[in-house]
C-alpha positions as CSV (number, residue, x, y, z in Angstrom):
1,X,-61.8,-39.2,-190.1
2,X,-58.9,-40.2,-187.8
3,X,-56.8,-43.0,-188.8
4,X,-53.9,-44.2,-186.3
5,X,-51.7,-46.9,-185.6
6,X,-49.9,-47.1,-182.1
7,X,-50.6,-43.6,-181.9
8,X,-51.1,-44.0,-177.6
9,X,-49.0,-41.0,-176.9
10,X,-50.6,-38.1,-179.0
11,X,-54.1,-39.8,-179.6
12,X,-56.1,-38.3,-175.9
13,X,-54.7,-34.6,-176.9
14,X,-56.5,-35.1,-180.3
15,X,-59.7,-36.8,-179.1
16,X,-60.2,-34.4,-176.3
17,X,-59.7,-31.6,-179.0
18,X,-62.4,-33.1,-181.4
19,X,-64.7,-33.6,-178.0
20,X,-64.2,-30.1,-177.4
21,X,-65.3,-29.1,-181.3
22,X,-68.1,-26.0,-181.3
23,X,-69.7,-26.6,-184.1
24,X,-73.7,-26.7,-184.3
25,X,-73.8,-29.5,-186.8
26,X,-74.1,-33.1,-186.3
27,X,-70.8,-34.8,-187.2
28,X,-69.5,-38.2,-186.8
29,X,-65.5,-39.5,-185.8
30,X,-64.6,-42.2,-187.6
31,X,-61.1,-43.9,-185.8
32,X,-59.5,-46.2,-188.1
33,X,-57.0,-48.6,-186.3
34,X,-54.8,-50.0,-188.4
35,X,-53.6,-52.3,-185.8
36,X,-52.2,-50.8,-182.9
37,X,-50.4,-52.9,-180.0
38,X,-50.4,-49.7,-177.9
39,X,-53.4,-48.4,-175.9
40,X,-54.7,-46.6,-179.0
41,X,-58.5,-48.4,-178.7
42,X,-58.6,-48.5,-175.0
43,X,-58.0,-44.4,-175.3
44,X,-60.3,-44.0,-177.9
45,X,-63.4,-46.3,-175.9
46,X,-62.5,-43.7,-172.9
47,X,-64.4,-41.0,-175.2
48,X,-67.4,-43.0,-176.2
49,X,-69.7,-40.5,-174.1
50,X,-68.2,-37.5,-175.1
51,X,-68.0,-38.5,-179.1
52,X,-71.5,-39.7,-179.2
53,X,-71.0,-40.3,-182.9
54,X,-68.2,-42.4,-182.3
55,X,-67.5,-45.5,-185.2
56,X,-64.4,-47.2,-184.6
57,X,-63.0,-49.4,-187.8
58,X,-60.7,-52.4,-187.7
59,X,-58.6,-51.5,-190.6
60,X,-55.6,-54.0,-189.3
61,X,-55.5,-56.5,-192.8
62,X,-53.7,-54.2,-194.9
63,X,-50.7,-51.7,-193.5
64,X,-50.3,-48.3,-194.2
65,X,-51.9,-44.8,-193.7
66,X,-53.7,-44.6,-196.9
67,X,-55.2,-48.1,-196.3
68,X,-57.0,-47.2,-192.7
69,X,-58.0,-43.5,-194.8
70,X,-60.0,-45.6,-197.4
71,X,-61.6,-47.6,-194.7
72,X,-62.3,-45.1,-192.3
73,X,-64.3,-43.3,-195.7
74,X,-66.1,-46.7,-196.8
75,X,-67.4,-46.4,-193.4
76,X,-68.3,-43.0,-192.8
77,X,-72.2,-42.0,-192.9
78,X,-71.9,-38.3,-194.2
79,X,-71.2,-36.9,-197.7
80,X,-68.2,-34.4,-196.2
81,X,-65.1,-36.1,-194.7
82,X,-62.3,-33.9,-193.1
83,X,-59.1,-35.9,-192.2
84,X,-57.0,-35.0,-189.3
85,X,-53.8,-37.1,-187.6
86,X,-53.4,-38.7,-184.2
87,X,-50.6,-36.2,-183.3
88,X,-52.5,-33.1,-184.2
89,X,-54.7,-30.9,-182.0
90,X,-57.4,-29.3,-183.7
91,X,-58.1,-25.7,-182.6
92,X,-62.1,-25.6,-180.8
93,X,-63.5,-23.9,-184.2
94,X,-61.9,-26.2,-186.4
95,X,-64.9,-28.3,-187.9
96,X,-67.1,-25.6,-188.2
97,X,-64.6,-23.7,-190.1
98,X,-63.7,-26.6,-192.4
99,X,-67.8,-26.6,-193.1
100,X,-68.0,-23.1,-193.5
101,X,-65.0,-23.1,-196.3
102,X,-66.8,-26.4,-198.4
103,X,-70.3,-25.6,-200.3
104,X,-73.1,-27.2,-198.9
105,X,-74.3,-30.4,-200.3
């Protein structure tokens, strides 16, 4: 679950990360805009073929990190979210080592 906000200057590094994710389970990214002015949602349509699993939230009538977190979550599909921030750059095994670290379902 991404949330971001005007987040055009870090969001590709982050995106291209999570495209870049070896992990052998299927996984969705959930990007919660919480009403970005920027380029933020033009940047994040750029990765629709390489985020197959792609959901993109409106999450623009109320402000505020926490806000776009609990929509991004009321529309996720799985029963595992991991969170990560626009200006972060998760490392290739990232997901998979979250899943490894949480018991199975």
């Amino acid at each position: 679950m991404l949330a971001c906000r005007n987040a055009e200057a870090h969001l590709g590094g982050q995106l291209e990360a999570l495209a870049a994710q070896e992990c052998d389970l299927p996984w969705e990214l959930v990007v919660s805009d919480n009403g970005s002015t920027d380029r933020s949602l033009a940047i994040v349509r750029e990765y629709r073929d390489r985020l197959p699993r792609l959901v993109v939230v409106d999450s623009s009538a109320r402000r505020g990190p926490a806000a776009a977190r609990n929509d991004g979550v009321r529309a996720a599909g799985g029963s595992l979210i991991v969170f990560c921030d626009t200006d972060d750059v998760v490392g290739p095994g990232w997901l998979a080592g979250v899943r490894h670290r949480v018991p199975a379902p």
